[in-house]
Biopython code that builds the backbone (N, CA, C, O; Angstrom):
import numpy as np
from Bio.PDB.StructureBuilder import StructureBuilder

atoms = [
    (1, "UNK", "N", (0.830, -1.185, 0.000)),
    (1, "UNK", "CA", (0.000, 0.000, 0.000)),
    (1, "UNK", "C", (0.870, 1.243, 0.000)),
    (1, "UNK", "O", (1.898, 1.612, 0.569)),
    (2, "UNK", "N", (-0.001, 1.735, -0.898)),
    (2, "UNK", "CA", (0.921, 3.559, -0.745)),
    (2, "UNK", "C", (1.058, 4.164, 0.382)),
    (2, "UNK", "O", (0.683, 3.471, 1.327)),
    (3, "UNK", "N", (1.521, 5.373, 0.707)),
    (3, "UNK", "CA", (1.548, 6.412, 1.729)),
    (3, "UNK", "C", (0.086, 7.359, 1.682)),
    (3, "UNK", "O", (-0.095, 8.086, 0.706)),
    (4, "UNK", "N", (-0.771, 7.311, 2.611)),
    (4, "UNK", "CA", (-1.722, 8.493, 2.645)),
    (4, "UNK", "C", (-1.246, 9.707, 2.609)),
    (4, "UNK", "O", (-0.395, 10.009, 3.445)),
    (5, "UNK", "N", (-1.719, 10.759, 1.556)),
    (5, "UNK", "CA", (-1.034, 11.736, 1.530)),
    (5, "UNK", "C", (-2.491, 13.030, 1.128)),
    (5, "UNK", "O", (-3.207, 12.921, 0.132)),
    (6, "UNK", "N", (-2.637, 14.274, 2.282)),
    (6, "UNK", "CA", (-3.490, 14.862, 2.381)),
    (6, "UNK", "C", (-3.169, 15.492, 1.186)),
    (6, "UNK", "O", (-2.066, 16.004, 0.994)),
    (7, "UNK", "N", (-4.339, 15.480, 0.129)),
    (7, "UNK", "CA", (-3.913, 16.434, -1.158)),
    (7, "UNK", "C", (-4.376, 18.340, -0.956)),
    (7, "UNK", "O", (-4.162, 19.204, -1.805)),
    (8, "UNK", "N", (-4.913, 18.509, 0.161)),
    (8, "UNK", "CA", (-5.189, 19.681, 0.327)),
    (8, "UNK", "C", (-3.723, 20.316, 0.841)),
    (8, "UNK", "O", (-3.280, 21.388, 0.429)),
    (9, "UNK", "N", (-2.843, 19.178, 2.130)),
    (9, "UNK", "CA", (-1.576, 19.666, 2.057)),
    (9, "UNK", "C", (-0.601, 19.760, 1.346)),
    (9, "UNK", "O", (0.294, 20.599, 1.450)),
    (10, "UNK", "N", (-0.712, 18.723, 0.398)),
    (10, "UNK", "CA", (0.236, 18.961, -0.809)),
    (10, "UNK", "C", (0.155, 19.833, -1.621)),
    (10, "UNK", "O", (1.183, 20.274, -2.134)),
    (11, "UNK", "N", (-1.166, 20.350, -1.980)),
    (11, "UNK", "CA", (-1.355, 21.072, -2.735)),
    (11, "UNK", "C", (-0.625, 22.843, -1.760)),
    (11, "UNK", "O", (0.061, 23.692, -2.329)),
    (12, "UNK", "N", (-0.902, 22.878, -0.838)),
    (12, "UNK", "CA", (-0.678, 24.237, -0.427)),
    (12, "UNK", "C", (0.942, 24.059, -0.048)),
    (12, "UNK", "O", (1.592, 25.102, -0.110)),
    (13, "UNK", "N", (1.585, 22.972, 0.298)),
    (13, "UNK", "CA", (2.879, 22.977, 0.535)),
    (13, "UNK", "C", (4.036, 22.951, -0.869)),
    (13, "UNK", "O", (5.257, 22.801, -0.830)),
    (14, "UNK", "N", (3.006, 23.183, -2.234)),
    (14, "UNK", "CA", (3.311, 23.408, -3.467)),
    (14, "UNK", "C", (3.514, 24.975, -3.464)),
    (14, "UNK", "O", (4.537, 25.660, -3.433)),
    (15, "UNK", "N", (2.113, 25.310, -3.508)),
    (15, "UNK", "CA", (2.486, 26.237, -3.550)),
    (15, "UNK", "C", (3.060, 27.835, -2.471)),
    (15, "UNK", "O", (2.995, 29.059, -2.589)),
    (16, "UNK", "N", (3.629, 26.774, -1.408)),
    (16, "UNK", "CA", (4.393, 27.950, -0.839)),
    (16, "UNK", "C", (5.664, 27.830, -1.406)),
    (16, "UNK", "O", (6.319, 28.861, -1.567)),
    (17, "UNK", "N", (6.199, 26.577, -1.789)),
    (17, "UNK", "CA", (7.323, 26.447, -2.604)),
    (17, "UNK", "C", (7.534, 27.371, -3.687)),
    (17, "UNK", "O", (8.612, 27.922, -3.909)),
    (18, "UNK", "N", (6.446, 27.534, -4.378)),
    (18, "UNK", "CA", (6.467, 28.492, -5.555)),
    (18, "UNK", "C", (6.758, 29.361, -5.682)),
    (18, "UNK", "O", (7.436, 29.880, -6.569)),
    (19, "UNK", "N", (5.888, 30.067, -4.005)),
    (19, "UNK", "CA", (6.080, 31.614, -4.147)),
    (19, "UNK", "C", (7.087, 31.657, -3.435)),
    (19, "UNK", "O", (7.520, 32.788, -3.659)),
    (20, "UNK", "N", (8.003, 31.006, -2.459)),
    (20, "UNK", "CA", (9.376, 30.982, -1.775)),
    (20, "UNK", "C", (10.253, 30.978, -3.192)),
    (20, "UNK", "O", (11.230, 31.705, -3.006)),
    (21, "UNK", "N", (10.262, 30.538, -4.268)),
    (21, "UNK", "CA", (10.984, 29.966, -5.297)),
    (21, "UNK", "C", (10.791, 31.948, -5.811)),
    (21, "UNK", "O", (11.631, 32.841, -5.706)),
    (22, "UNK", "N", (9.577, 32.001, -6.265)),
    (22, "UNK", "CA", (9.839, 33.702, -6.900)),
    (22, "UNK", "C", (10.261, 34.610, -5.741)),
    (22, "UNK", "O", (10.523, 35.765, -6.078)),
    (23, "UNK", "N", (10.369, 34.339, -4.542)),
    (23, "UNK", "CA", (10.664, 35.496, -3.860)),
    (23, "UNK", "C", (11.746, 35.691, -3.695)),
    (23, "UNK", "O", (12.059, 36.727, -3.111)),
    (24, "UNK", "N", (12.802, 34.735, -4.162)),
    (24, "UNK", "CA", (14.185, 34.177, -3.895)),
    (24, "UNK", "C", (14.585, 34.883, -5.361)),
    (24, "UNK", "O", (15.525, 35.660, -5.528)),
    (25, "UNK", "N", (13.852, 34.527, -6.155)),
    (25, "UNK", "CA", (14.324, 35.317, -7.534)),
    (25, "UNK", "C", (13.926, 36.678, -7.220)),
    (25, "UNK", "O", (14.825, 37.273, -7.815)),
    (26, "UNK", "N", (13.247, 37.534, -6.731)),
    (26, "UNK", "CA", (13.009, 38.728, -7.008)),
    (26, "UNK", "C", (14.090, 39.588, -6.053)),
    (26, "UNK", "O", (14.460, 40.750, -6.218)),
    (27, "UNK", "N", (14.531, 38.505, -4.849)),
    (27, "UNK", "CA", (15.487, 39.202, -3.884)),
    (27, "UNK", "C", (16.714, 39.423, -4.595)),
    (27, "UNK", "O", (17.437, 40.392, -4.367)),
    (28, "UNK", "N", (17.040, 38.268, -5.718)),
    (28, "UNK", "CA", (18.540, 38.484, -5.778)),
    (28, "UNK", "C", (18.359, 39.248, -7.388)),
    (28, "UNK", "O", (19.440, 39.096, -7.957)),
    (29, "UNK", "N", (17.662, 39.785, -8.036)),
    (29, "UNK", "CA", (16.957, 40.720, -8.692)),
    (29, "UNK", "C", (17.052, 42.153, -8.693)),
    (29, "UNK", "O", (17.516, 42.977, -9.481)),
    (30, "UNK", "N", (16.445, 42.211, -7.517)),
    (30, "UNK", "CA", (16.436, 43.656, -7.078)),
    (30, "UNK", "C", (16.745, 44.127, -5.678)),
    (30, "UNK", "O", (16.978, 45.303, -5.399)),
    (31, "UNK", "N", (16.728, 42.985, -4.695)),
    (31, "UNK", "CA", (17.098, 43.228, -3.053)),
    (31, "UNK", "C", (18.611, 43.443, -3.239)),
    (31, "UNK", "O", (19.405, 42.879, -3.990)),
    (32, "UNK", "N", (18.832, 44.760, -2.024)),
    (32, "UNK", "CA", (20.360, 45.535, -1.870)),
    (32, "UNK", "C", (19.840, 45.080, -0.175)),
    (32, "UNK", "O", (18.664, 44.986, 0.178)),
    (33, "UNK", "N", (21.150, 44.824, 0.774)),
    (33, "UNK", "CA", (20.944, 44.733, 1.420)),
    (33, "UNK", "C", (20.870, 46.179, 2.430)),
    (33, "UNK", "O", (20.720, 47.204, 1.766)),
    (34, "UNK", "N", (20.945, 46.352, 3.723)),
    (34, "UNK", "CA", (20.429, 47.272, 4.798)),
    (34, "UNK", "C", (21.772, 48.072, 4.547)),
    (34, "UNK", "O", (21.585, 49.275, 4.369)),
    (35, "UNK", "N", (22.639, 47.793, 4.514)),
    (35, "UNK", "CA", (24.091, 48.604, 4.429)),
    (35, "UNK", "C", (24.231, 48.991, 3.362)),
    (35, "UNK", "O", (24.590, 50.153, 3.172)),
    (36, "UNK", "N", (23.942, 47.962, 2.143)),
    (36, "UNK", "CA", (24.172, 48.970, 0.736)),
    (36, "UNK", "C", (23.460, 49.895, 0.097)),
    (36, "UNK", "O", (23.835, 50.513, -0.899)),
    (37, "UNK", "N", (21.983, 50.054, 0.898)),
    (37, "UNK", "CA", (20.995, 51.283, 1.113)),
    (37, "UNK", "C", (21.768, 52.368, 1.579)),
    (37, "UNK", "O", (22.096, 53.388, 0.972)),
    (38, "UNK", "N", (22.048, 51.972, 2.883)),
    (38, "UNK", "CA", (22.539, 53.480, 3.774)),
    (38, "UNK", "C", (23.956, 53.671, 3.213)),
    (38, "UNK", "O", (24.393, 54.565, 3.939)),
    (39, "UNK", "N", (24.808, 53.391, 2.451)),
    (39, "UNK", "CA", (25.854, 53.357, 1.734)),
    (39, "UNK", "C", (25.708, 54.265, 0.608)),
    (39, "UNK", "O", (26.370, 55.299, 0.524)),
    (40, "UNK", "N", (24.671, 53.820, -0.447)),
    (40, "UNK", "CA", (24.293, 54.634, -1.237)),
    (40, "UNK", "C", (23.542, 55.852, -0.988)),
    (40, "UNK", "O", (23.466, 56.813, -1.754)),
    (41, "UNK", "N", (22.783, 55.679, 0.586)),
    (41, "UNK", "CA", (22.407, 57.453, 0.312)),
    (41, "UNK", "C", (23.355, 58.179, 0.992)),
    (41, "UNK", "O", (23.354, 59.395, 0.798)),
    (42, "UNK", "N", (24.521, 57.502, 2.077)),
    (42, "UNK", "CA", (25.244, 58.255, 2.449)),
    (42, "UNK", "C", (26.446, 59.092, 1.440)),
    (42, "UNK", "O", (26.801, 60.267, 1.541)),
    (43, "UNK", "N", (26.824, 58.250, 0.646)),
    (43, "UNK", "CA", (27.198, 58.936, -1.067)),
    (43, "UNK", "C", (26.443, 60.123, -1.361)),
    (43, "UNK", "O", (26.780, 61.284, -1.124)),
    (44, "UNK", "N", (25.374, 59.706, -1.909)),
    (44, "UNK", "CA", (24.202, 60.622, -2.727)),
    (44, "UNK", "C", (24.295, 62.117, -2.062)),
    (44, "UNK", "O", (24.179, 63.195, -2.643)),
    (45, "UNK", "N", (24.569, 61.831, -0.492)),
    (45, "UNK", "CA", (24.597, 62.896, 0.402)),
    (45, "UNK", "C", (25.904, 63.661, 0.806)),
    (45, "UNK", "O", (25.890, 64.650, 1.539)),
    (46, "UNK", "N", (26.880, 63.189, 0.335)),
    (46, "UNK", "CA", (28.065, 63.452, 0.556)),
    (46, "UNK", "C", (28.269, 64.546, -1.337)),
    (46, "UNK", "O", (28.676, 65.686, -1.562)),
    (47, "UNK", "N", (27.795, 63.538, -2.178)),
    (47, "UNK", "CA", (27.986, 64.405, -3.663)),
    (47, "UNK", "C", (27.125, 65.950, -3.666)),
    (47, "UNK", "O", (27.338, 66.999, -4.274)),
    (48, "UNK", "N", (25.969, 65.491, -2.592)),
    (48, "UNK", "CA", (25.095, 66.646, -2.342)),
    (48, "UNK", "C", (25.997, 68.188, -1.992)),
    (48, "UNK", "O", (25.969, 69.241, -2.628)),
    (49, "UNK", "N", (26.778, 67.831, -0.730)),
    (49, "UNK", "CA", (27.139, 68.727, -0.040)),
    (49, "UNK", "C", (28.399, 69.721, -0.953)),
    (49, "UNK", "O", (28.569, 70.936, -1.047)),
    (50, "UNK", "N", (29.161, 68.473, -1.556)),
    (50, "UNK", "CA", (30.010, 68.773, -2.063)),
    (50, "UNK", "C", (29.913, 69.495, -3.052)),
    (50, "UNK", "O", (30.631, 70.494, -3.007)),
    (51, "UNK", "N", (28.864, 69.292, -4.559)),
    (51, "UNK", "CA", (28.294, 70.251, -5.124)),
    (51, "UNK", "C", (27.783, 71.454, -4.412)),
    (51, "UNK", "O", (27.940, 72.603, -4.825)),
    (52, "UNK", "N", (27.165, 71.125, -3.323)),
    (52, "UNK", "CA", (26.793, 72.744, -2.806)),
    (52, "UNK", "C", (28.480, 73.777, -2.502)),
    (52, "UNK", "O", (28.757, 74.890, -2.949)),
    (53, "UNK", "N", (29.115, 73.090, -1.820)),
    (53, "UNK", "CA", (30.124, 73.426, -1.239)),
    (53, "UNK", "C", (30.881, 74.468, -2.764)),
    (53, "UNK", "O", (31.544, 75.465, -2.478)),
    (54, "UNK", "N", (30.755, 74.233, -3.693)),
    (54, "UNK", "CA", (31.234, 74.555, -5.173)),
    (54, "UNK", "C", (30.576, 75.526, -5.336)),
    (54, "UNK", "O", (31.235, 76.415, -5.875)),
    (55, "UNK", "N", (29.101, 75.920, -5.028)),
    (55, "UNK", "CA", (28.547, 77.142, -5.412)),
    (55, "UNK", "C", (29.072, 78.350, -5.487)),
    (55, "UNK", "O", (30.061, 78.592, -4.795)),
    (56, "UNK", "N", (28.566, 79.275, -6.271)),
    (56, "UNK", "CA", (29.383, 80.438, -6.087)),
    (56, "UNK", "C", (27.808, 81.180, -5.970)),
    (56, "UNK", "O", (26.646, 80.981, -6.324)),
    (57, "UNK", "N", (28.818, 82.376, -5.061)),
    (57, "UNK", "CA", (27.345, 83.813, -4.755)),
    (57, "UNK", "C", (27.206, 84.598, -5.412)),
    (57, "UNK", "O", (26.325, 85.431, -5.201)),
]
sb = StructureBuilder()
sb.init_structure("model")
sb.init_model(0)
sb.init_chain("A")
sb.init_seg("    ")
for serial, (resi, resn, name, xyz) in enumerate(atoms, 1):
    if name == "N":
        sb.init_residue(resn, " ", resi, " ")
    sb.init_atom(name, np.array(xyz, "f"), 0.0, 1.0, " ", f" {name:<3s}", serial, name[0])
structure = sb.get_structure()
């Protein structure tokens, strides 16, 4: 005899796989992590100042 196997759980333990499977693609896609955020605006903010710093009156 086979294994009893709840098809309502299989079915939903499918599809969390799925969407674990696209979320894994969309992280390494487009996810920057927590440091390379504050990295890049600490830049953005540093080019800020520095252009200002150049102004003339």
């Amino acid at each position: 005899m086979g294994k009893v196997v709840s098809l309502r759980a299989a079915r939903k333990a499918k599809d969390r796989a799925e969407r674990r499977a696209e979320a894994d693609a969309n992280a390494a896609k487009f996810g920057r992590t927590k440091a390379e955020r504050h990295r890049q605006t600490a830049e953005a903010e540093k080019a800020r100042r520095d252009l200002d710093g150049h102004e003339r009156s």
